[in-house]
N, C-alpha and C positions, 0 to 999 in steps of 0.2 A: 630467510625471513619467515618466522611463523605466520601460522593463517589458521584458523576455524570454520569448517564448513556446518553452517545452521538452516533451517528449514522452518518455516511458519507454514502449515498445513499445505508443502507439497512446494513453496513459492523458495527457494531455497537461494544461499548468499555466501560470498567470501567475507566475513569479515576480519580485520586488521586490527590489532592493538597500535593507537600510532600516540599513545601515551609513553609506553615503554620501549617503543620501537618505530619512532619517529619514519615518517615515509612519504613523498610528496603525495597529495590528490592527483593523480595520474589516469586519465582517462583510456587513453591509448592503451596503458597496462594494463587497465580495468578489462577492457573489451576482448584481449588475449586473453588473459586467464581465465574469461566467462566463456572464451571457447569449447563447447564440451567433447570437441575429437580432440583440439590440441592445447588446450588448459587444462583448471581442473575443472570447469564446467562450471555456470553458476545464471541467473535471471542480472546477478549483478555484485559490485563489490561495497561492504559496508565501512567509511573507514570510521573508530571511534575515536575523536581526536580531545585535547583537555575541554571543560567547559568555559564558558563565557556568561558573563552577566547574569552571573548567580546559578548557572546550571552545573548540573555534576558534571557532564558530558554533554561532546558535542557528535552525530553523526553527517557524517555526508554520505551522500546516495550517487554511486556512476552505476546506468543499468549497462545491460551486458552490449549495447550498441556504441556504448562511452559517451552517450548523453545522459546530464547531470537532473536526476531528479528532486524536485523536490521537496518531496515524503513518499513515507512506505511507510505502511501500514504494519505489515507481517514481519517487514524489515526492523522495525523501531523494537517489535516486541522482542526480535533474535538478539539485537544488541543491549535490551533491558535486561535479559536473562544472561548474559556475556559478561555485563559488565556488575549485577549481581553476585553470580559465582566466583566470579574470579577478582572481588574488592574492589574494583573500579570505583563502584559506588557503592555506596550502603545498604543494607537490607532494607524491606521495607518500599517506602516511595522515592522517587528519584526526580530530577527531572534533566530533562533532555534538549539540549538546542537543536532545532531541526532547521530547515529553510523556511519552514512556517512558522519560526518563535521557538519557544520554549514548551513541553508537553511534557506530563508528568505521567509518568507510569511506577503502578504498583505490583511486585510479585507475591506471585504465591508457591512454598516450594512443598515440594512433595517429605510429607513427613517419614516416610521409609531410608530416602536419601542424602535428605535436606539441600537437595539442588532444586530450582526454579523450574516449574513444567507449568502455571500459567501466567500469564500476563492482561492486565487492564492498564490501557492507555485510555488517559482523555484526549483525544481528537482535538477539540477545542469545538470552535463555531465552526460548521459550515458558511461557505461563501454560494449567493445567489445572485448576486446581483452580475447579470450577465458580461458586460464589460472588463468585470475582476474577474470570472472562472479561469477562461477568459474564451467570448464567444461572440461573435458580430450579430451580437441582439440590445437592444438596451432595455432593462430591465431584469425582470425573473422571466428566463425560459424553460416553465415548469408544465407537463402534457403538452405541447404545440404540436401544432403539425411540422415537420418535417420530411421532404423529398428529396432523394439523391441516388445517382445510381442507376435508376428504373422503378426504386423500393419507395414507397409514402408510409410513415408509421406517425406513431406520437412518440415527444421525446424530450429529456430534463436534460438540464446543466447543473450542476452541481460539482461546486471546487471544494476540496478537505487538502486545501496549500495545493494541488495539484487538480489539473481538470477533468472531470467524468462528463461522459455524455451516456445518457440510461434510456432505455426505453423495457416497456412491459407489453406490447403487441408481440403476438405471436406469431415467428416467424417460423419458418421450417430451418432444420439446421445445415442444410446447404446455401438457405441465403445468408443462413448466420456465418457461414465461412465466409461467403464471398463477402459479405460487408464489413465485416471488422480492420480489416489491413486496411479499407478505403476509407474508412472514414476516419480512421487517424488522424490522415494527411488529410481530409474534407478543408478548402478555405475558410468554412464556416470557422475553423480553429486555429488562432493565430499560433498557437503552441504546440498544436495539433492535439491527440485527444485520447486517454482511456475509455474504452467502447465498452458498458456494461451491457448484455442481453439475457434479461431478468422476467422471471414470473412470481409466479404469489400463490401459493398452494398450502389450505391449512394454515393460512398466519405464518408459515415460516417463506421464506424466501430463497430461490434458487438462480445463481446465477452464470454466465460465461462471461468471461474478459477475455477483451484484445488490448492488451498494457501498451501505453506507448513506450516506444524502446525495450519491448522486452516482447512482444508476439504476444498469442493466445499463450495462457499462465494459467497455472494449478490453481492461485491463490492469488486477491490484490484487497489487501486490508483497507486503506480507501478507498478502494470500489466499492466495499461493503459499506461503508460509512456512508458512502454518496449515495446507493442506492435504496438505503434504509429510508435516506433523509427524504428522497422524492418519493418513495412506498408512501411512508407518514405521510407527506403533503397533498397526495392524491387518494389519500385517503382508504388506503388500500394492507396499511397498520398501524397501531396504535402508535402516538408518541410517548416517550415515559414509560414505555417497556422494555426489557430484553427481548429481542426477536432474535431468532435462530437464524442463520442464513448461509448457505449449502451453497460454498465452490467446490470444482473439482477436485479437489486437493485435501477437501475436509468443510467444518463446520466452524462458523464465528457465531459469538452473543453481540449485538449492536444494540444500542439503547439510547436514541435522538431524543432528547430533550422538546420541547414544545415549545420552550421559549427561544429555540434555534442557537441557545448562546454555546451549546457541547454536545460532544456524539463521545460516549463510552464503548469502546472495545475491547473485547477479551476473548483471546484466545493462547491456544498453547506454540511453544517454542520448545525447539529441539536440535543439539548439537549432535551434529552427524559423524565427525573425524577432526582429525587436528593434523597440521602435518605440515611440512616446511619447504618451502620454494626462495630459488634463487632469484633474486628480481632482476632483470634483463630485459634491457629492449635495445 
């Protein structure tokens, strides 16, 4: 079975042609091959299967613990530029079924090679209404206080089809280890939770993620999105700009909307290797 290994700033993926190479959604498989002593290693496996309901393409998301996400950010842009290059879809804008709907992303390819190096996806709307991130608050839990742990900080919810929890208090990066695996799992999150630990320097924005199902990550394209969205609503950046915003893994442009109805993100996509595995379990 061919496979493509792709990377959106450091946040790196198997994806699967399961158009021409038909393959169940296989969680279990998933989680092996993301083993990176005894697979090929990966945050998680992309599969790009036909579209639906007017989409070119559909993705599904297994991160590398074999639970099913649903959206990826970094992920979306690696199978825009996948299915791009290789005719999937058309040049140009596309659109994509994800678990959050249908989202349309546009390439941009490098005029020396004429292969795809960036990617803008519309996010769509952010979700705040705390019961849908989904978060045992009702309404918008946007700066609140929040205590767990031993630790009291302030902190957002904020869903992009998948839940983030953000705060911009400054912690030291020893309690940022120790808090991210916990609050995952925290009750406060019935789904448990993408942990952003974010500041604001200069207008641009810098952050750390603990993914759920995927540990501390180079890179988490709705983190960015989520985290922008609560910057903007605290006031802390503009809405209706590009903002720069700094994971470990590299740099996104996000750009929240003010009337909350879309978050635009762009960033680059890169194919790492190709190469063919036997599918086993």
């Amino acid at each position: 079975m061919k496979f493509w290994k792709y990377h959106g700033i450091g946040n790196d993926f198997i994806v699967l042609d399961c158009i021409h190479d038909p393959v169940p959604v296989d969680p279990a498989w998933a989680e092996q091959v993301c083993d990176r002593h005894f697979g090929i290693g990966a945050d998680g496996v992309l599969y790009i299967q036909p579209g639906k309901d007017g989409s070119d393409i559909t993705m599904t998301v297994v991160n590398s613990d074999s639970s099913i996400a649903e959206m990826c950010g970094n992920g979306i842009r690696c199978v825009a530029k996948h299915a791009a290059d290789t005719g999937l879809a058309g040049p140009g804008e596309m659109k994509i079924m994800t678990g959050r709907g249908i989202l349309s992303a546009k390439v941009s390819k490098d005029p020396e090679d004429d292969w795809v190096s960036r990617v803008q996806i519309d996010m769509g709307a952010p979700i705040l209404d705390g019961r849908k991130v989904p978060v045992d608050f009702d309404g918008r839990f946007i700066n609140q206080p929040f205590e767990a742990y031993g630790a009291k900080f302030r902190a957002n919810a904020v869903s992009m089809g998948n839940p983030h929890f953000i705060t911009f208090d400054p912690l030291s990066d020893s309690e940022i280890d120790r808090l991210g695996p916990l609050l995952e799992k925290h009750p406060f999150f019935p789904k448990k939770t993408n942990v952003e630990f974010a500041q604001v320097r200069d207008g641009k924005i810098y952050i750390r993620v603990y993914e759920r199902g995927a540990a501390w990550t180079l890179a988490c394209g709705t983190g960015a999105c989520a985290t922008t969205v609560a910057a903007a609503l605290n006031g802390l950046v503009p809405f209706d700009t590009p903002v720069d915003v700094r994971l470990p893994g590299g740099w996104l442009k996000i750009n929240a909307s003010s009337k909350l109805d879309r978050v635009l993100m762009e960033g680059p996509a890169e194919l790492v290797y190709e190469g063919n595995i036997e599918y086993l379990r």
